[in-house]
C-alpha positions in Angstrom: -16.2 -3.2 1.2 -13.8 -3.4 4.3 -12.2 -7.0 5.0 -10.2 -7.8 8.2 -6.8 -9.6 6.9 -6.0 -12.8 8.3 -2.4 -12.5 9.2 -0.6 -11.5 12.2 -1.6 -8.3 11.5 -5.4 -7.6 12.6 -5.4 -4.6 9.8 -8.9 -4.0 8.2 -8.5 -3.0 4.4 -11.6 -1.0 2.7 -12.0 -1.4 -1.2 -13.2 1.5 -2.9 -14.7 1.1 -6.3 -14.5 4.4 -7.9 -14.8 5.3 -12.0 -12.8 9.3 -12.9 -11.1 9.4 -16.1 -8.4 11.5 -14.1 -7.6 9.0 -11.4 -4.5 6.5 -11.8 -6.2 2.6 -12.2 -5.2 1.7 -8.5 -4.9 4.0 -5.6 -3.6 3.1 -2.3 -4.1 5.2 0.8 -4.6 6.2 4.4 -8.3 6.4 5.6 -9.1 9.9 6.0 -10.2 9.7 9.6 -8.5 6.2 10.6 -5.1 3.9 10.3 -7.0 1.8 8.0 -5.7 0.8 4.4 -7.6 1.8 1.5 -7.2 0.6 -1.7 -9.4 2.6 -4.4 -10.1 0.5 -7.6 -10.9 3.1 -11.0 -13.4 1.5 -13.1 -12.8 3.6 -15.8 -9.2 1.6 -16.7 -11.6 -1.5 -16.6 -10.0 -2.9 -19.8 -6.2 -2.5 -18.7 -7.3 -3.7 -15.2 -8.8 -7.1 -16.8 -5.5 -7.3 -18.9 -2.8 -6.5 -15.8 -4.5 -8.7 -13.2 -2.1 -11.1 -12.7 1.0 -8.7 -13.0 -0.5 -6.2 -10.5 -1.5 -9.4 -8.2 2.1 -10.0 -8.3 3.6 -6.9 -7.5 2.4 -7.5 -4.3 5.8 -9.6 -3.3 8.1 -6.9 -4.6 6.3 -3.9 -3.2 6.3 -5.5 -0.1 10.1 -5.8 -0.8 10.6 -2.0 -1.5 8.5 -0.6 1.3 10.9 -3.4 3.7 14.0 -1.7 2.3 13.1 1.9 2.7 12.2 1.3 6.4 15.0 -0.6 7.2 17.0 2.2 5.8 14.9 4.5 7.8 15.8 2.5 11.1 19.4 2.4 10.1 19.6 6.1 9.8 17.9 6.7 13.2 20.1 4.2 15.0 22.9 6.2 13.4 21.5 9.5 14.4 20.8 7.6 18.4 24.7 6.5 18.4 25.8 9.7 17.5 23.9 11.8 20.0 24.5 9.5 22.6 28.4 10.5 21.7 
């Protein structure tokens, strides 16, 4: 399944429903041959998928959160590294 959000962001995410008893419950990664998002859903952890809906629904906010801080650090350490080869 591939949807097109609708933000300000014209990113298409693909939903992948897969079932391995080795794979994590919810996978999220990089196409293989595009930019898009895909987000790979394990059947197998069914149950503890039905009973962590809401909590991984709302993890969105906060993972949001910690991706936001680790590239502002990013930026902050290239604007560093800019200033002090400009030097």
């Amino acid at each position: 399944m591939r949807f097109e959000l609708n933000d300000e962001s014209s990113d298409i995410v693909e939903f992948r429903l897969i079932e391995d008893v080795d794979m994590p419950p919810v996978i999220i990664k990089q196409h293989e041959h595009e930019m898009t998002v895909v987000i790979m859903i394990n059947l197998h952890h069914k149950i503890w998928l039905s009973l962590k809906r809401k909590s991984i629904a709302g993890a969105n906010k906060q993972m949001f959160a910690q991706i936001d801080s680790i590239l502002n650090g990013y930026l902050e350490e290239q604007l560093r590294m800019k200033e002090f080869d400009e030097q």
